[in-house]
Wavefront OBJ file of the C-alpha trace (Angstrom):
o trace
v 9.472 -32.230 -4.565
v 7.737 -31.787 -1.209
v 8.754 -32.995 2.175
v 6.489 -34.023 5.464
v 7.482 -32.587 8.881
v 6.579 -33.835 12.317
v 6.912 -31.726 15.487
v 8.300 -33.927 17.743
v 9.686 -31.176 20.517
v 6.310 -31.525 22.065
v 5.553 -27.601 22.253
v 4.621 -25.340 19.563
v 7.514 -24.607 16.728
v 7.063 -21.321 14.543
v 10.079 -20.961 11.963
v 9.915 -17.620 9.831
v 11.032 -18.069 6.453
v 13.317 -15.800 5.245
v 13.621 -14.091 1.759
v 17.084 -14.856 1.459
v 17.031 -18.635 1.731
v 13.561 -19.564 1.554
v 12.821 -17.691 -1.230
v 16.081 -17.951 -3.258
v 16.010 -21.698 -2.929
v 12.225 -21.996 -3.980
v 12.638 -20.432 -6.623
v 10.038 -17.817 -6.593
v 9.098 -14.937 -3.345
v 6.548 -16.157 -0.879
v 6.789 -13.122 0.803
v 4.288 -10.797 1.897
v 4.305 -7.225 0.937
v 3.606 -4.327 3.777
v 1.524 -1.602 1.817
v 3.059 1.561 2.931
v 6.803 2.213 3.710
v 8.243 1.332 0.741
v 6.921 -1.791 0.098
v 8.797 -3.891 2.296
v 8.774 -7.675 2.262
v 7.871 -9.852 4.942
v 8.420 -13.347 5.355
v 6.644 -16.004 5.419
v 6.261 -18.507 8.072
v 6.063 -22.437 9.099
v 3.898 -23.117 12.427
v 4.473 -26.584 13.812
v 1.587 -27.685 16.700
v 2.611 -30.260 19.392
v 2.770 -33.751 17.547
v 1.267 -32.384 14.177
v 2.523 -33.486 10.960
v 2.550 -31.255 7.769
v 2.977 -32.626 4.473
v 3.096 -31.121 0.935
v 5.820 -28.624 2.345
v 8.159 -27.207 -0.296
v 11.622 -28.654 0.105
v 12.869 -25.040 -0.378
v 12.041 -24.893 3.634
v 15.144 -27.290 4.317
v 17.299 -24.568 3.199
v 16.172 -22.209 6.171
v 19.003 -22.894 8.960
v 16.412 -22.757 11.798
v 14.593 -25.693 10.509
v 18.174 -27.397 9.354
v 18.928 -27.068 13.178
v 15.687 -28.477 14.277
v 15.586 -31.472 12.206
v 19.226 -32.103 13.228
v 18.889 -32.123 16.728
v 15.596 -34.034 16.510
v 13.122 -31.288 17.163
v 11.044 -31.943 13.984
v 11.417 -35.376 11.931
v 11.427 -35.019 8.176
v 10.108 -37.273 5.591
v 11.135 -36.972 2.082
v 7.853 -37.851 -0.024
v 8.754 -39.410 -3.227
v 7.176 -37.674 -6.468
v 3.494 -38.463 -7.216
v 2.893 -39.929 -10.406
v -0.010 -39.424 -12.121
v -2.253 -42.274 -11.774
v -2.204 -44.975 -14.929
v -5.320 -46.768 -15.804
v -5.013 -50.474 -14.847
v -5.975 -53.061 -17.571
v -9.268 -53.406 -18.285
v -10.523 -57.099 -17.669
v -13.701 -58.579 -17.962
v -15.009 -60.123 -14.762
v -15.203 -63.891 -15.246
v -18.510 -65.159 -15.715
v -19.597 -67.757 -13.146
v -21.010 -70.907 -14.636
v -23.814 -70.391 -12.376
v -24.794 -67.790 -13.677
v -25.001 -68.727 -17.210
v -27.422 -71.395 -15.912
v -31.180 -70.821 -15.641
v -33.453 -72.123 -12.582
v -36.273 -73.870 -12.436
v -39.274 -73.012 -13.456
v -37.837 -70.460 -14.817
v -38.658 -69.197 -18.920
l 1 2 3 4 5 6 7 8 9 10 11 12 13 14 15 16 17 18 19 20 21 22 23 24 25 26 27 28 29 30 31 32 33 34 35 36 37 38 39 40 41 42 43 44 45 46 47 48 49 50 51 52 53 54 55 56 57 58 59 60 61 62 63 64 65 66 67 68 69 70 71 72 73 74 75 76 77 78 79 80 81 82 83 84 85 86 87 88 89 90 91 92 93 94 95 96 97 98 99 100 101 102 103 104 105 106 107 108 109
């Protein structure tokens, strides 16, 4: 399930996303990798412009306590989005055909 977040703080909002609770909770590392020195992970991150609005973000970002504490005190406003379904074909019906139609004009063969 994905979320939508609006920046509503009116500056620009840049939350890092740590290994430890980002990662953990999505389930799978988003982290980058260094090359050199071991290897070493770094984390990925959420940038917020003035008044933008982000959806499609993983709900695994909720469990990062900076943006917990933001959406708390009313820094960014969070919509949950409810799961897409995939789209069903409507019933097919006919159009009606007009009696007008059906009729031929004048002068017409």
């Amino acid at each position: 399930m994905s979320v939508t977040l609006t920046n509503a703080l009116g500056r620009l909002i840049t939350f890092l996303l740590p290994h430890e609770s980002y990662c953990v909770a999505r389930g799978a590392c988003a982290c980058g990798v260094q090359p050199g020195r071991g290897g070493r992970r770094l984390p990925s991150s959420l940038t917020l412009a003035t008044g933008v609005t982000l959806e499609d973000v993983p709900e695994a970002a909720l469990s990062v306590p900076a943006v917990a504490a933001a959406i708390r005190q009313g820094e960014v406003t969070l919509k949950r989005q409810a799961p897409t379904a995939p789209p069903s074909s409507p019933p097919s019906t006919a159009p009606e055909a007009s009696p007008r139609a059906s009729r031929k004009k004048r002068g017409a063969s």
